[in-house]
N, C-alpha and C positions, 0 to 999 in steps of 0.2 A: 504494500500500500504506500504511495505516496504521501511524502511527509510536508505540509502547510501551516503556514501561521496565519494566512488567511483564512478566516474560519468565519462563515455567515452565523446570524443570529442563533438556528437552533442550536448548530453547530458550539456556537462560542458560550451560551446556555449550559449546553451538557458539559463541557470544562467546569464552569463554575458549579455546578451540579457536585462533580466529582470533589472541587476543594473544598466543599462544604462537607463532605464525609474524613476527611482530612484532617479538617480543624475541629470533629466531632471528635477523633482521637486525641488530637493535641491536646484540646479542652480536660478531655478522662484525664491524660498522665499525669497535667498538673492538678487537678482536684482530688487525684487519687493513690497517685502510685510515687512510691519514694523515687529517688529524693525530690522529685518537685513539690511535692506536697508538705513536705516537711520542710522546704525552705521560701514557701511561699504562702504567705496569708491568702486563705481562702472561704466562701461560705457554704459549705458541705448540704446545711441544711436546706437550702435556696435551687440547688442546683440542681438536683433529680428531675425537678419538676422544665426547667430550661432542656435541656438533657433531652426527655421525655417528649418533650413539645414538639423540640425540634427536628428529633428519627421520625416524630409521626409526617411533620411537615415535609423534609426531605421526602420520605417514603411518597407522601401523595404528588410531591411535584416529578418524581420521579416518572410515573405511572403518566400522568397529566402531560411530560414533556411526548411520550412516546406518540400518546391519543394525538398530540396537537401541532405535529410534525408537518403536516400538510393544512394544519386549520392555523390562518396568519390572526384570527383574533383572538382566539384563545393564545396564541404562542406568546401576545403582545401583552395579555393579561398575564400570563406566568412571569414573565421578564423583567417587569413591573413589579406585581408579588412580590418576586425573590431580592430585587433590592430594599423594600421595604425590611423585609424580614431581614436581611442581613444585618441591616443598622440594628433594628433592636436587638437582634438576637448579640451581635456584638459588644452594643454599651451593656446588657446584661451580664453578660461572661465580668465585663472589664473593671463594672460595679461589684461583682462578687469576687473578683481577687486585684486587691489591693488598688483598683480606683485608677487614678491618671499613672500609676508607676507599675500598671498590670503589663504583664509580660505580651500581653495579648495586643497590645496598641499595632505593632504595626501593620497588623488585618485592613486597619482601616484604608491603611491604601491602592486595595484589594476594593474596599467600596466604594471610594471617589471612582476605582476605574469600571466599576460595572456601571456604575451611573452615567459615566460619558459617555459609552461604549451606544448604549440605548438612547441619549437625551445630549448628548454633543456638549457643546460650550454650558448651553447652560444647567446641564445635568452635575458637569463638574463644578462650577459656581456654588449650587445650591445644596450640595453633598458635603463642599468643602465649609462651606458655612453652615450648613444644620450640625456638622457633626463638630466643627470650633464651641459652638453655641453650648453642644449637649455636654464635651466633654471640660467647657468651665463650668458650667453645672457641678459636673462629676464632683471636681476641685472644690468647688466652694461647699459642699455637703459633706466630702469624705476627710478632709483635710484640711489642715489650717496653713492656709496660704498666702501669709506673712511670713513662716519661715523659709527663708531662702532656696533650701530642697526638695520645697514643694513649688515655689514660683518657678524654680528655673527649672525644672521636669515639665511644669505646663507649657511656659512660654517657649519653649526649645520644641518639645515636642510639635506644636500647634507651627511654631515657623519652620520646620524641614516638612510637615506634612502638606503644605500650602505650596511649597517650593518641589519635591517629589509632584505631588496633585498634579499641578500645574503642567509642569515637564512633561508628566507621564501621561493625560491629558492632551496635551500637543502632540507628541508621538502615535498615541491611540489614535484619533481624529485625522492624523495624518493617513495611516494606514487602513482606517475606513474607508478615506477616500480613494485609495490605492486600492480596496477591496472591488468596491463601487464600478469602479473604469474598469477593474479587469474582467467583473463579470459584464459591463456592456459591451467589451469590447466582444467576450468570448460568445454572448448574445447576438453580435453584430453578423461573424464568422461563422456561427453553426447554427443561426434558426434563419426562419423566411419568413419575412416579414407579415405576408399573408395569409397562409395555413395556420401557421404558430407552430409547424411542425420543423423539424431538422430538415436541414436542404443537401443538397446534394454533395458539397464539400462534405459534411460534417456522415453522409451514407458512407462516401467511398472511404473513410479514415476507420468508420466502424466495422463496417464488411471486412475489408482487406484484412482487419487485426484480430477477425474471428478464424477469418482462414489460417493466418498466420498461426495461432493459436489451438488450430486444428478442433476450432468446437462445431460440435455439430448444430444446422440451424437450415430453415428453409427461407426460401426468397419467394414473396411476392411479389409480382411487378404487375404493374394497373394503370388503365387509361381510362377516363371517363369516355362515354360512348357518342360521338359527334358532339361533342363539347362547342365545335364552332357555333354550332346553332341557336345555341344559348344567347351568345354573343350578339349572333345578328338581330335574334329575336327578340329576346327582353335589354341587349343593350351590356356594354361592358363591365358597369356599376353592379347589375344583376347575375354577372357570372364570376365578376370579384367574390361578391355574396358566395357564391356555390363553392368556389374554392374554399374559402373560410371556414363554411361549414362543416364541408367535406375535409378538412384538415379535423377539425374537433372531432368528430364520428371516428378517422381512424385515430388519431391521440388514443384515445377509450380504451377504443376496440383494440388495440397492441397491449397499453395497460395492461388488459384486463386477462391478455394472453402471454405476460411478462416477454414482452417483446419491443419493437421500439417500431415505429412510422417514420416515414420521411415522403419531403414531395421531391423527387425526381427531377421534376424541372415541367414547365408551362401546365397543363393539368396531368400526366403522371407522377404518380405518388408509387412508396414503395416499402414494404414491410420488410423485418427480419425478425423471423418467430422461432423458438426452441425448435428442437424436431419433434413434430408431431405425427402419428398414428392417418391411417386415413378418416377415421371415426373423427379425432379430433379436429381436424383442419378441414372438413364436411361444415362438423357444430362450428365451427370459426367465420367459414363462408354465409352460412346460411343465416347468423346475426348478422353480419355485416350488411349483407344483401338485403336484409327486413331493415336497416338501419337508412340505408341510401334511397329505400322507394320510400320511404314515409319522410326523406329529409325536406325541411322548409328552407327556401322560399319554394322547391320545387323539388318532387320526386328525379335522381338521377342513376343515369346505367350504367354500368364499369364492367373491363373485360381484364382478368389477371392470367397471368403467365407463371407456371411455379417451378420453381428450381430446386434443388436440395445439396447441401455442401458434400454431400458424399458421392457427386457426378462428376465432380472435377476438383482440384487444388488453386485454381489459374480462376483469378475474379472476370478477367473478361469473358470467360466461355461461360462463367457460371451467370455472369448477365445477359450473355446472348442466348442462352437456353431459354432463360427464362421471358426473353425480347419474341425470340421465334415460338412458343408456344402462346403468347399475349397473340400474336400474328394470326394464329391457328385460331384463335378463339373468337379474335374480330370476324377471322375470314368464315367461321362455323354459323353466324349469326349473332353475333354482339351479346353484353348481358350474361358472359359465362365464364367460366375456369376454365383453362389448359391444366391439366395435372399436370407433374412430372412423371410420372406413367404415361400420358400422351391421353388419357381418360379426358371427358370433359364431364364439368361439373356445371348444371344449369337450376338455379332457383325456382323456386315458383312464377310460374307465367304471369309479366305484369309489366305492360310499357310504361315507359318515363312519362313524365305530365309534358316535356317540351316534345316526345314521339308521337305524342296526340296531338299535341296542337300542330305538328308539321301534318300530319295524315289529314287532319280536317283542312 
């Protein structure tokens, strides 16, 4: 696996996820186990209950990050949570062993940076200042902060954490925005603008490296069925539309076959799906085909061509297979599969809504 420090939001989530079980140890050794415990003032009695809170909290956002991996408002709501919680779960730790001189201080710079990371300049602003605010608080309730040892443990602390913050802050933000470009740029180079599917650059980089890799997988290749007519007849706006659409239908429909889609270029589009059984890639075809006649603004016909990687080693042959069987399929009467057994596979009988209107 590939090793990154760009790391997107769930992504960057599940790290902090992780330090949070982390500092759930650190917290045990010193509350509990020699010598930290014995050289470190601590409140025994307070703490089970913190302790307790927080496995449970963990444990739920745990479960919560997995659900919300693909849901962007939930994920927004967890990311948010978990800085809250951090802060208090923090000053809690830091009020129960020894207050502004708790060994646990410098976590917080762990919280100025998850607050930037989510809420930018002013996340860091207002992280660095709620938590200045909470830990004079701390000071002036746990200690008497006239004697010298106590002022200059706050005032030190509070200015390198301001000056870290800040720094660390700027760095963050920086490489957000370094995040940002790289995925548009990588958005620019591997999707199409118009399907929303991967375009043809981003087929031949995955195909070739399945070959490469010797996995086994089949090819679809597909053409919408006189596509021009579309054009001529409702107009280029309305066959933009069909592409679009016909992009999202197969998006799904690969999904849902843990496979991937791509448009090929002008209206061909083009699958690469596990290998599948003939029973399976039947039930494959025959959603698909109920998905394209019922698609809005207008029912549409497609003719595929199928390949399979265990006919050839060499990607062009394995595209031209699958090119001259799409050929067989048009030339058999439109609206059908070419197997790669040379079998044809035809749906249930049912013209396009633009096949009707050219007949009338």
């Amino acid at each position: 696996m590939k090793f990154s420090l760009y790391l997107n939001d769930y992504e960057t989530e599940k790290l902090f996820s992780t330090l949070r079980w982390l500092f759930v140890l650190i917290a045990t050794l010193i509350f509990y186990i020699p010598p930290f415990s014995e050289n470190i003032t601590t409140n025994n009695t307070v703490f089970p209950y913190l302790l307790g809170s927080g496995i449970l909290y963990m444990l739920v956002t745990q479960i919560a990050l997995i659900r919300a991996r693909e849901d962007k408002r939930s994920l927004q709501f967890i990311l948010k949570a978990g800085i809250v919680f951090d802060f208090l779960a923090l000053i809690w730790l830091m009020f129960l062993s020894e207050g502004i001189h708790s060994p646990l201080y410098p976590i917080s710079i762990l919280f100025v940076m998850h607050a930037t990371i989510y809420w930018r300049t002013k996340g860091a602003l207002i992280s660095l200042s709620v938590f200045s605010v909470t830990y004079a608080v701390m000071g002036l309730v746990t200690v008497d902060l006239t004697a010298f040892h106590h002022y200059f443990t706050l005032t030190s602390n509070l200015f390198f954490l301001w000056i870290i913050g800040l720094f660390g802050a700027l760095i963050m933000l920086r490489e957000r925005a370094h995040y940002v470009q790289k995925e548009a740029y990588h958005h620019l180079a591997h999707k199409d603008y118009l399907s929303g599917l991967f375009n043809h650059r981003s087929f031949q980089e995955r195909f070739r490296r399945k070959l490469e890799e010797n996995e086994s997988f089949t090819l679809l290749l597909g053409d919408i069925d006189d596509f021009k007519k579309v054009n001529d007849v409702y107009g280029h706006l309305t066959g933009d539309d069909v592409i679009r659409k016909t992009g999202e239908v197969f998006r799904c429909q690969a999904e849902a076959y843990n496979g991937q889609a791509f448009r090929y270029g002008g209206e061909e589009f083009v699958f690469i799906l596990p290998h599948m059984d003939d029973r399976i890639i039947q039930a494959f075809l025959h959603e698909l085909y109920d998905q394209l006649y019922t698609l809005e603004p207008m029912s549409i016909s497609m003719s595929f061509g199928q390949s399979h990687s265990g006919e050839t080693i060499e990607p062009e042959k394995l595209i031209a297979l699958a090119d001259q069987r799409l050929y067989v399929a048009k030339k058999s009467g439109k609206r059908r599969t070419c197997l790669a057994d040379d079998r044809l596979f035809v749906p249930g009988a049912a013209q396009s809504h633009y096949e009707k209107e050219a007949i009338r």
